[in-house]
N, C-alpha and C positions, 0 to 999 in steps of 0.2 A: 200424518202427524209430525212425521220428522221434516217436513218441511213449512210446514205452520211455523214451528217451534223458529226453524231458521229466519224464517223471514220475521217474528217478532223479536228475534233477539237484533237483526238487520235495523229494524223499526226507531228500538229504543236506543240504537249508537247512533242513526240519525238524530235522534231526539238530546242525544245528553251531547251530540255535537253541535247543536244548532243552541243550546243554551250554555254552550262552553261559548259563543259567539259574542255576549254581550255579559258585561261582569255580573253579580247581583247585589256585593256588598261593598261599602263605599265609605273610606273615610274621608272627611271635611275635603282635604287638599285632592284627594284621589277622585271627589268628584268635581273638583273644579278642574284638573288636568282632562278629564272625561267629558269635559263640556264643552272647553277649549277646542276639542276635535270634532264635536261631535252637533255641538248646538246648531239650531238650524241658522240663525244670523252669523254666528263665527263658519260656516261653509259658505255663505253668500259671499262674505266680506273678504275670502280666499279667490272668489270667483270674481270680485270686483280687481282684482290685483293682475289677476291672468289676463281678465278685459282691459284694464289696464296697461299692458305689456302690448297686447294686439292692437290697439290703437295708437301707441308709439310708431308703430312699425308700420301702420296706415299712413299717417301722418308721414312720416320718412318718404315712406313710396311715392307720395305726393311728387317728387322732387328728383326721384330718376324717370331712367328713359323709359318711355308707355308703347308703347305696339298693337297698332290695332289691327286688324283683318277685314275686308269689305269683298262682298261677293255681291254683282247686282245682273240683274238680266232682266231686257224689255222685248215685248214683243208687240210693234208699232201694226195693231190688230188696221188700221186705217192712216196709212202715210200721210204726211202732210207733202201737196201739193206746191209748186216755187212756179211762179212765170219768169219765164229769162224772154229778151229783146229777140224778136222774127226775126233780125237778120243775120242773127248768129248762125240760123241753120238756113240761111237761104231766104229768107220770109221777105214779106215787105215792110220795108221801115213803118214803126210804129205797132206796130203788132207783136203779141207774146206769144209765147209756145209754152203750154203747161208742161212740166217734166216733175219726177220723183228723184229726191240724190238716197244715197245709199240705200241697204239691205230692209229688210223687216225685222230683221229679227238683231239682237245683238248682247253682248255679255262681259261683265268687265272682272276684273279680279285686281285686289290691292292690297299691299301692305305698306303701313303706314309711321314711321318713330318720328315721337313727340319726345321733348328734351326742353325742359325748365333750364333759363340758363340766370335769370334774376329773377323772385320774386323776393319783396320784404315780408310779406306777411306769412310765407314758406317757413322763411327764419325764424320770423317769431313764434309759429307754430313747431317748431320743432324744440323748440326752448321751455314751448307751453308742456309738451310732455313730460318732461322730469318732472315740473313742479304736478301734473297730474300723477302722477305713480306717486311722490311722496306724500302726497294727499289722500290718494288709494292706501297708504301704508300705514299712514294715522289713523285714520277711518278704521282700517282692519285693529290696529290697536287702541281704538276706545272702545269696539266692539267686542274684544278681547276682556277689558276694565269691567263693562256694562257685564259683561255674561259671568265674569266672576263676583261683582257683587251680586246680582240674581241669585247665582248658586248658595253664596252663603246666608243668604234671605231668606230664600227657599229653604234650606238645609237647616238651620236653626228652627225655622217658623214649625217642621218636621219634629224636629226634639222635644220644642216647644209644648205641640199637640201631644206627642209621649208620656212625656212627665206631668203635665196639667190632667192626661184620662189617669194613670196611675195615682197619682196623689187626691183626684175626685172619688176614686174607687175605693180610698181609704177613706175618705172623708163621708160617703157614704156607708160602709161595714159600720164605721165608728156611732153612725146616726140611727143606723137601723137598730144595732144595739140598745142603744141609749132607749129608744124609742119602745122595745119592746120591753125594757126593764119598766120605762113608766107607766106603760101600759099593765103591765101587771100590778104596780102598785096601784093605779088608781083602779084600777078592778078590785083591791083589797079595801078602797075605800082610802085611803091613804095619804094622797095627794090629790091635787083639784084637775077635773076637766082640761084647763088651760096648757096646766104643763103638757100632757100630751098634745096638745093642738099647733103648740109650739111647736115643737121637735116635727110635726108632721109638713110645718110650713116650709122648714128649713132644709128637711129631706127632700122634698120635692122642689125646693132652686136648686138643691145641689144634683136630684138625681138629671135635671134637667140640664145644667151646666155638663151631666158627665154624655149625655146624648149629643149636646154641640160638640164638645170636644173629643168623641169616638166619629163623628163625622169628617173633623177638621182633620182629623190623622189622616183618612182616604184623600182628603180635598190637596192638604197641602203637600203628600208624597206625589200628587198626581202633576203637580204643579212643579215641584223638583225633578219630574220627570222629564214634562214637558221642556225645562231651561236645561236640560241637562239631553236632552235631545233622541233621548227615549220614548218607548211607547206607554200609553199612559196608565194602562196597567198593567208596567214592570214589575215583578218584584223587587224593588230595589228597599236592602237593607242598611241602615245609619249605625255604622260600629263606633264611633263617639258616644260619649256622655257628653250632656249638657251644661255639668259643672266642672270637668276636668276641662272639656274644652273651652269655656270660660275663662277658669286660671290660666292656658296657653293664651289664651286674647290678650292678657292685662302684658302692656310693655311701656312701664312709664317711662326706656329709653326714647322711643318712638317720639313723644314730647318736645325733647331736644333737637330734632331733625329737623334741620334748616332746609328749605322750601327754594327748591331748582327749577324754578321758571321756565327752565330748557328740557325739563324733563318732564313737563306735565302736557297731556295730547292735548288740551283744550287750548294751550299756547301755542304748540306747533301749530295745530290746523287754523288759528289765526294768522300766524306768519306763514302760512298757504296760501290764504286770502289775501295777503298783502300782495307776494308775489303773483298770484291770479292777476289784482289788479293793473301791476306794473307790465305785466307782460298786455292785458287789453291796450294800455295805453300806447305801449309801443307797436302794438298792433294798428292804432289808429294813426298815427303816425306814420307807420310803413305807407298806408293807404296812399298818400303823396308822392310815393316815389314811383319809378317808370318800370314793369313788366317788363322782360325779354324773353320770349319764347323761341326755339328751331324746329323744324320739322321737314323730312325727306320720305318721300316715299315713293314705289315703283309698284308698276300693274300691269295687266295686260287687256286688250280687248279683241273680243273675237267676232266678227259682222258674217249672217247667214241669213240666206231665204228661208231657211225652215230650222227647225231645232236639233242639230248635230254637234254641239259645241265638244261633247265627251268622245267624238269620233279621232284619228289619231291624224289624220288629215286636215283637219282644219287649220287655218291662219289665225297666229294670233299677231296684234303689233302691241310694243310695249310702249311703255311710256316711265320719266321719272322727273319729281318736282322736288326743288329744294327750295325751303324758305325759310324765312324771320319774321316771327311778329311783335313790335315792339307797340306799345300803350305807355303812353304819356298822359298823365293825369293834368287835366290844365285847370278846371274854372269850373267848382258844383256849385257855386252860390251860397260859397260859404256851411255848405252841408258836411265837409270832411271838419273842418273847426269846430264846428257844435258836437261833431262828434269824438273828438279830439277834449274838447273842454268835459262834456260827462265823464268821459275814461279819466280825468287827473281829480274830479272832483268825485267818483267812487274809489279812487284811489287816496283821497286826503278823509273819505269817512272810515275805508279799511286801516288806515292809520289810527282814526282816532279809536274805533273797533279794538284794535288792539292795546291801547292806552287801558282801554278799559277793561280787556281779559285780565292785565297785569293785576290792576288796582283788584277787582273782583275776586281774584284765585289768591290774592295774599290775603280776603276777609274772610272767603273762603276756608283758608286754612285757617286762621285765627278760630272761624267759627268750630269748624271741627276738632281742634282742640279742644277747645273749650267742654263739647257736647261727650265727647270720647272719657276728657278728666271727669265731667259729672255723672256720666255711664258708671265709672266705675266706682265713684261714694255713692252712688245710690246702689248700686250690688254690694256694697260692703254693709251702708246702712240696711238695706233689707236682709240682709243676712244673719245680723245682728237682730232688727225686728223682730225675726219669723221662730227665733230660739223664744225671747221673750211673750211673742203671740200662743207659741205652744204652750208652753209654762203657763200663762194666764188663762186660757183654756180648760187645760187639765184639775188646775185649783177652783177653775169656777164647778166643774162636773165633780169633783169632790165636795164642794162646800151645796152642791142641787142636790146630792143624793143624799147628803146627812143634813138636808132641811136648811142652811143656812142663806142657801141663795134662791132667789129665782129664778123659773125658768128663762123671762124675760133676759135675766143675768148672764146665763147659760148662752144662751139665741145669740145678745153683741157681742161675748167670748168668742164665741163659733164662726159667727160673722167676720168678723175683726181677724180671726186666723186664716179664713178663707182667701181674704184678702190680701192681705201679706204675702200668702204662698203666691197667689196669681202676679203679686210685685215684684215676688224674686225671681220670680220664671222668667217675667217680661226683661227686668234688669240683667240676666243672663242672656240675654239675645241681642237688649240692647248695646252691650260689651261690646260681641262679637260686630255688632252690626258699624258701629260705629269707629271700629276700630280699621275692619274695613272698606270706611270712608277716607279716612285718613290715607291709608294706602293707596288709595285710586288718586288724588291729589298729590302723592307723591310719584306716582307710579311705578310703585314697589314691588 
């Protein structure tokens, strides 16, 4: 017994340590910092950076000294036969004597340094590296951008689903009410068939609206999970309100912020592309000019009738070769210039490419201004609305139940409110959303 007992208390400190491992509750900013770590495209685009770094360093090696090793062994299973002149060994003129020259068998060993001493397109490839790492860098920060508006998409669309089941929850209590009160009365005879048929239509889009929107809670936390680079059924808890976090949203300073073209990643990685190109071009250019390569190496070889080369007797002779090989590019038929001419005119498009990021990312902002200012009158008008949608509501179920309205009255009251609320909810997200639009154009 008393070791049961230990091992399940063993059990559950594994267990509250392995869920001490990943957070569970999460405010706005606390799960974008968590995503930033953890999302599965923000770990790639860390991996692109490290790849990055090791192919600099490839590229580099390109251009010192190479060393290679060469072991080879033949075994001349059937010599090749030579006729040398009869009179060499006494013969008569005109006559050959078949003879064999060396061993059967034989064995070489080498080692070999190679040494780049000009290439151009070496240079230009080594030049090409930087602008790939800071291409890898931008990359890794628009994926940085991208994953924090995700999060707060996902994150609001979460609150969203919250507050839309909570306020259907009441908006059905409210109907069910209603509903049995008129049902009693037209049990008494009282009021007509209708009104209850009414109230019954209207309970059933609502109770149905409150089934999508207890779905959409599981859908869209699973979704924030997923960008947030958790498993999908985390428990992850939203300690934000939806309206408090809204009022943080609103910063009609934000407005005023002048638009740093040097600072936004869609700009950089264009002026990536420029230099990409310029660096091809110079690369095709290089192509024209002359190679010079060195290379020295030393070997040994060892000649035997049979296979003893590991024996501590054997002869080896050595050998050592030094040389230069230079290539002089002379005459492609015009094949280096055509390709020369594509590299400056994908270099005169990446130009105009970028004329047009410029022009694009200041509409850009203009537009998102614009969408961000109308975010937030249209949360201030629904907010205003949804006071007045109540109030006209509540006078219409006072003026149903003392006979002076119809039910029909009641229904576009009810309607009319539903709607509103589903306005305001959206308008609070669209704040937040929109707001962090802005931000990613600024890169804030």
């Amino acid at each position: 017994m008393k070791r049961s007992l230990t091992l399940l208390i063993l059990l559950l400190g594994l267990q509250m340590g392995f869920s001490q491992d990943k957070p569970s509750s999460f405010t706005l900013e606390e799960a974008i910092n968590y995503a930033l770590e953890h999302n599965y495209s923000a770990i790639n685009a860390d991996r692109d950076i490290e790849d990055a770094q090791k192919q600099k360093w490839q590229t580099i090696a390109g251009g010192l000294p190479q060393i290679d090793g060469a072991i080879g062994y033949q075994n001349q299973l059937k010599q090749p036969v030579s006729l040398i002149p009869g009179e060499l060994a006494g013969g008569a003129p005109g006559t050959f004597i078949p003879v064999v020259f060396g061993q059967k068998q034989s064995a070489t060993a080498t080692a070999t340094l190679r040494q780049q001493i000009f290439d151009g397109s070496y240079i230009v490839g080594v030049q090409a590296t930087k602008t790939f790492i800071d291409y890898s860098a931008n990359s890794k920060e628009k994926t940085a951008l991208d994953v924090r508006k995700s999060v707060v998409e996902a994150y609001g669309n979460v609150l969203l689903a919250r507050e839309s089941t909570l306020i259907l929850e009441k908006n059905k209590a409210a109907l069910e009410k209603n509903l049995y009160e008129t049902q009693k009365i037209f049990d008494n005879g009282l009021t007509e068939e209708e009104n209850v048929e009414q109230l019954q239509i209207t309970l059933s889009s609502v109770d149905n609206q409150l089934k999508n929107a207890i779905r959409l809670k599981t859908i869209t936390l699973q979704m924030l999970n997923l960008v947030m680079g958790l498993e999908l059924e985390h428990k992850t808890i939203l300690t934000e309100d939806l309206d408090v976090l809204t009022q943080k949203q609103i910063d009609l300073n934000l407005l005023q912020t002048e638009l740093n073209l040097e600072k936004n990643v869609d700009y950089k990685m264009a002026l990536n592309l420029n230099e990409q190109r310029e660096l091809e071009l110079k690369l095709e250019k290089s192509k024209a000019l002359p190679t010079l390569n060195a290379f020295i190496n030393f070997g040994y070889t060892g000649y035997s009738e049979k296979f003893d080369f590991l024996q501590r007797e054997t002869e080896w002779f050595n050998s050592s070769i030094l040389g230069f090989d230079l290539n002089i590019p002379i005459f492609s038929s015009l094949g280096r210039s055509a390709s020369t001419s594509r590299a400056r005119i994908a270099l005169d498009k990446a130009k105009t490419q970028k004329t047009e990021a410029e022009e694009s990312l200041r509409l850009q902002w203009e537009n998102a201004k614009s969408e961000y200012t109308l975010a937030i009158e249209e949360y201030q008008t629904n907010q205003n609305n949804l006071g007045l949608a109540e109030r006209i509501e509540k006078k219409n179920q006072v003026k149903y139940f003392e006979g002076l309205a119809t039910s029909f009255d009641l229904r576009q009251a009810q309607t009319q409110l539903y709607s509103v609320q589903q306005e305001y909810l959206q308008s609070m997200v669209n704040v937040i959303n929109k707001k962090t639009a802005l931000e990613v154009i600024l890169n804030n």
